[in-house]
C-alpha positions in Angstrom: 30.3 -9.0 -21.9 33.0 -11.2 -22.7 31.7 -15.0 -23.7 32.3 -17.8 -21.0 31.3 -21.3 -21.0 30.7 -23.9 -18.2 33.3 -24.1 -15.7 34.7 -27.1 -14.3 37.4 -28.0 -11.0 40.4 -25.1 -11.8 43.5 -26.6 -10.9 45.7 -24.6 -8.2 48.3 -23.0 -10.7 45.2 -21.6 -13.1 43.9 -19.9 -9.6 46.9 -18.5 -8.6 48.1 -16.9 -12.2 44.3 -15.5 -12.2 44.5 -14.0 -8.4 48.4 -12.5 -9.5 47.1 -11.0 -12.4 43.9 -9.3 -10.1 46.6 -8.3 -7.7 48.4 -6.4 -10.1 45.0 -4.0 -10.5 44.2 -3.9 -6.9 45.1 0.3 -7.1 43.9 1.0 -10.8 40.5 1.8 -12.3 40.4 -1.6 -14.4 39.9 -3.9 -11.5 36.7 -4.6 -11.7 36.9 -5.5 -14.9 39.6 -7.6 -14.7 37.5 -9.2 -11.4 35.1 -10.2 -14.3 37.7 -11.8 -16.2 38.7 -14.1 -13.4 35.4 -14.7 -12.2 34.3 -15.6 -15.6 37.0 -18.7 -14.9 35.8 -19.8 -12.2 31.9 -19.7 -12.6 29.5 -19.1 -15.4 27.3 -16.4 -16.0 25.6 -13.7 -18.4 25.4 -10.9 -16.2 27.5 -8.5 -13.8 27.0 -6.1 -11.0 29.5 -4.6 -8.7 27.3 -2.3 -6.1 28.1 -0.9 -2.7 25.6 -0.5 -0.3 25.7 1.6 2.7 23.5 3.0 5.3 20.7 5.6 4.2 22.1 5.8 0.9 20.8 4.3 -2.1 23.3 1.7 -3.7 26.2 2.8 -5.6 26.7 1.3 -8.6 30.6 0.6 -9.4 30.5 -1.6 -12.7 29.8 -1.3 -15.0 30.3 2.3 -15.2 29.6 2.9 -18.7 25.6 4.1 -18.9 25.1 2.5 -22.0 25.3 -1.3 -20.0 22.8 0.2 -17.3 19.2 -0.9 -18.3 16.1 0.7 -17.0 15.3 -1.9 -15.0 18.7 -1.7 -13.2 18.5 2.2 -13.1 15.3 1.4 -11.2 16.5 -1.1 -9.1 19.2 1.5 -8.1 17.2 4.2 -7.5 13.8 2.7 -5.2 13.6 -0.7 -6.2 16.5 -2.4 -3.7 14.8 -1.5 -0.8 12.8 -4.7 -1.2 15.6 -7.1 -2.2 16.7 -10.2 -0.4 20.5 -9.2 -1.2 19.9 -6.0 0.3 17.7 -6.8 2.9 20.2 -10.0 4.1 22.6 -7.1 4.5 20.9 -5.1 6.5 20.3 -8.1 8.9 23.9 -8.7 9.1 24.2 -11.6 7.0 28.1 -12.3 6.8 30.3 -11.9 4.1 30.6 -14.8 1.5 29.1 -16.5 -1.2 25.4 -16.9 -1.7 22.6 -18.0 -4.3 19.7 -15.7 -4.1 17.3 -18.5 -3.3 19.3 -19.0 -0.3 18.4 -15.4 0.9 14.7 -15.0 -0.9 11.4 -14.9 1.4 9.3 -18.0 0.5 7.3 -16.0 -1.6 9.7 -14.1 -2.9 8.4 -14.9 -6.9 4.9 -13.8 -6.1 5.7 -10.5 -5.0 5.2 -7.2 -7.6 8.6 -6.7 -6.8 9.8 -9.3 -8.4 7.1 -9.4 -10.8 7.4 -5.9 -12.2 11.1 -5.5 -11.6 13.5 -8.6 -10.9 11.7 -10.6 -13.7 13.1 -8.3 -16.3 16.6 -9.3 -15.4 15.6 -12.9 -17.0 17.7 -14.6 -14.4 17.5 -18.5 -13.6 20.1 -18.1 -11.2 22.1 -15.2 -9.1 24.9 -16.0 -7.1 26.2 -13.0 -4.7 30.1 -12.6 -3.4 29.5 -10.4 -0.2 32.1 -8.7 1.1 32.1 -6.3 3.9 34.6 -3.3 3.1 33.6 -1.5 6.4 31.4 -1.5 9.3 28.7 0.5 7.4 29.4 -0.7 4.1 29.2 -3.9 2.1 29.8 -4.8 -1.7 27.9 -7.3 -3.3 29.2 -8.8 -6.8 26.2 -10.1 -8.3 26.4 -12.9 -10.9 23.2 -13.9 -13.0 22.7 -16.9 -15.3 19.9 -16.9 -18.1 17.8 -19.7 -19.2 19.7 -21.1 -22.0 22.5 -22.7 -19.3 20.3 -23.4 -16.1 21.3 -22.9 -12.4 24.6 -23.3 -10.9 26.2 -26.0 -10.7 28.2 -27.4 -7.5 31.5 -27.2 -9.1 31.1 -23.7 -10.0 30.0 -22.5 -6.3 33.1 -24.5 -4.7 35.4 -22.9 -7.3 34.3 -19.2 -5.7 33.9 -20.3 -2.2 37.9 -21.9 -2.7 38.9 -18.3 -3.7 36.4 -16.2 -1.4 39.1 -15.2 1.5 41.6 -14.2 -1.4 39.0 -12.3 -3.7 37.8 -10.9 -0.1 40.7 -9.5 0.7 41.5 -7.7 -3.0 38.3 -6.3 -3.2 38.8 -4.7 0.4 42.0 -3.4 -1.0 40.8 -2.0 -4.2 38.2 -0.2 -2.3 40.8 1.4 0.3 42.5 2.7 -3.0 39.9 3.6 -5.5 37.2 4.7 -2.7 37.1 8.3 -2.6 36.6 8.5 -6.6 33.5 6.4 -6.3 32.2 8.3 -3.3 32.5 11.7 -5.2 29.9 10.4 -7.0 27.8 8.9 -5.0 23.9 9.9 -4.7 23.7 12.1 -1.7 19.9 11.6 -1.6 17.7 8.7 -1.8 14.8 6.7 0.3 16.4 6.3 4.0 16.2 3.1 5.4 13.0 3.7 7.1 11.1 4.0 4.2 9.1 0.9 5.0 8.7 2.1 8.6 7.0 5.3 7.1 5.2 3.9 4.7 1.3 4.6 4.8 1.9 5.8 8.7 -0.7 7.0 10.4 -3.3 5.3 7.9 -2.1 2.0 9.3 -1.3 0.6 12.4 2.4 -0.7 13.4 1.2 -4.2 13.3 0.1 -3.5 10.1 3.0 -1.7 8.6 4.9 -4.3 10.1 3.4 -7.2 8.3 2.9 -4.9 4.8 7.0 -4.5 5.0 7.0 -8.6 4.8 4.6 -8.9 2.3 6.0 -6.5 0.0 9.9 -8.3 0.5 8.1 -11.8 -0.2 7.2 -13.6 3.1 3.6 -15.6 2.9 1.0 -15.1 5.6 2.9 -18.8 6.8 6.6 -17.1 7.1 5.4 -13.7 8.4 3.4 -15.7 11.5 6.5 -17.2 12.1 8.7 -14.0 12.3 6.3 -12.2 14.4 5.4 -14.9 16.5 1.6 -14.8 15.5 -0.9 -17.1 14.0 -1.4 -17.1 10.2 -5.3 -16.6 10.4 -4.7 -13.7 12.3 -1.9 -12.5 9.6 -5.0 -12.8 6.9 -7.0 -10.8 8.8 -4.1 -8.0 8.8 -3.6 -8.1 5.3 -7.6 -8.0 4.5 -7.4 -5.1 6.5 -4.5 -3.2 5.3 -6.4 -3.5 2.1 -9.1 -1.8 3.4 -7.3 0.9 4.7 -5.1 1.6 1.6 -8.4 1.0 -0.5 -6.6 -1.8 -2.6 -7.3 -5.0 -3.6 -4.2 -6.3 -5.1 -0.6 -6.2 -4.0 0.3 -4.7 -7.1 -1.7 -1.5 -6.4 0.4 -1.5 -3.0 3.3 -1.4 -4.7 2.9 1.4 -7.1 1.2 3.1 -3.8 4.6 2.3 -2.1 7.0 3.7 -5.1 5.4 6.9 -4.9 6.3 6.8 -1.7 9.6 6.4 -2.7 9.5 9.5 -4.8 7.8 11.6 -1.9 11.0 10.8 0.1 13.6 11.9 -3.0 11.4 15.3 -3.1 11.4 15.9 1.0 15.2 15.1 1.1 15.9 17.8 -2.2 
């Protein structure tokens, strides 16, 4: 990962020698890196994903491709772990293409889940900020940009500098997929947790209402934000969760969420 420091206002001729020279790799294997170059410009940040995500697919990692920059806690995140992410789960609730801060798509709990506990924490992100683009009507890339500690959140400049270049970068990344798409599909998992996974999780040992309200808990909503998205009060949301507890013979969240990997793993073995 190439060094960058803190990026200030970008004047209009630094932009448009940057979006040239992306142009230029629009049909060749080194865009995304060169994507990182530019971005780098524009915005500070430590760490880089480039991931499609499509419909009953696990994500598909496009950069960086080299295995030796993919950490196991990315390689999990890939493989079962996304299913309870905000960037994912904005996606699949039609959020529209842009640029976002993860704290502008996380549950209100979202740092109190295992999820992020066991998983996301590793990352040792302050900050995320996400370029969404759709590339078709069933898939959508999201460029993922973290900042550590050591520099602090984004800064205003930074996110007016990508949302100045959004329609420009949206556009190039739409094209480099139209060009480079079938070689990433070849590869692509053709297995993977289906999009009900949460749906099917611990059915038939809990009730709808309950799965319903476990799939919230488990993404990072408090007893608060799930009684307002199911129209319900939040004592009667308590009494849920004691019971789902019950019913799963648990007592902390994090036993439901190794209960809900393996879960995972039973759906990877049924679709094999």
């Amino acid at each position: 990962m190439q060094t960058n420091t803190l990026r200030g206002q970008l004047g209009l001729s630094e932009i448009m020698k940057d979006l040239a020279t992306l142009t230029c790799h629009v049909r060749v294997p080194s865009f995304p890196s060169v994507l990182e170059g530019v971005l780098s410009n524009l915005c500070y940040f430590d760490t880089i994903i480039m991931v499609t995500y499509k419909k009953a697919l696990k994500p598909l990692l496009i950069y960086p491709s080299d295995p030796a920059e993919q950490s196991q806690t990315l390689r999990t995140y890939l493989n079962q772990a996304y299913l309870l992410d905000p960037v994912f789960n904005s996606i699949q609730q039609g959020i529209a293409p842009g640029i976002y801060r993860l704290v502008d798509m996380a549950p209100d709990s979202f740092e109190e889940t295992e999820y992020y506990q066991s998983c996301y924490q590793k990352f040792d992100l302050v900050d995320e900020i996400n370029i969404l683009v759709d590339l078709d009507k069933n898939t959508t890339c999201a460029v993922s940009l973290g900042r550590k500690k050591t520099v602090g959140s984004v800064r205003r400049t930074e996110l007016n500098n990508l949302k100045t270049v959004f329609p420009m970068l949206e556009a190039l990344i739409g094209q480099f997929w139209m060009a480079q798409a079938g070689e990433f599909i070849e590869r692509a998992p053709s297995t993977g947790p289906l999009k009900h996974a949460l749906k099917t999780f611990a059915q038939g040992v809990l009730t709808t209402r309950e799965q319903e309200i476990l799939g919230l808990l488990l993404k990072g909503h408090s007893s608060k934000s799930i009684a307002n998205e199911l129209g319900i009060s939040a004592g009667t949301v308590k009494v849920h969760r004691k019971n789902i507890h019950a019913r799963l013979d648990t007592s902390t969240q994090s036993e439901i969420f190794t209960l809900f990997l393996s879960h995972l793993d039973a759906l990877d073995r049924e679709v094999v």
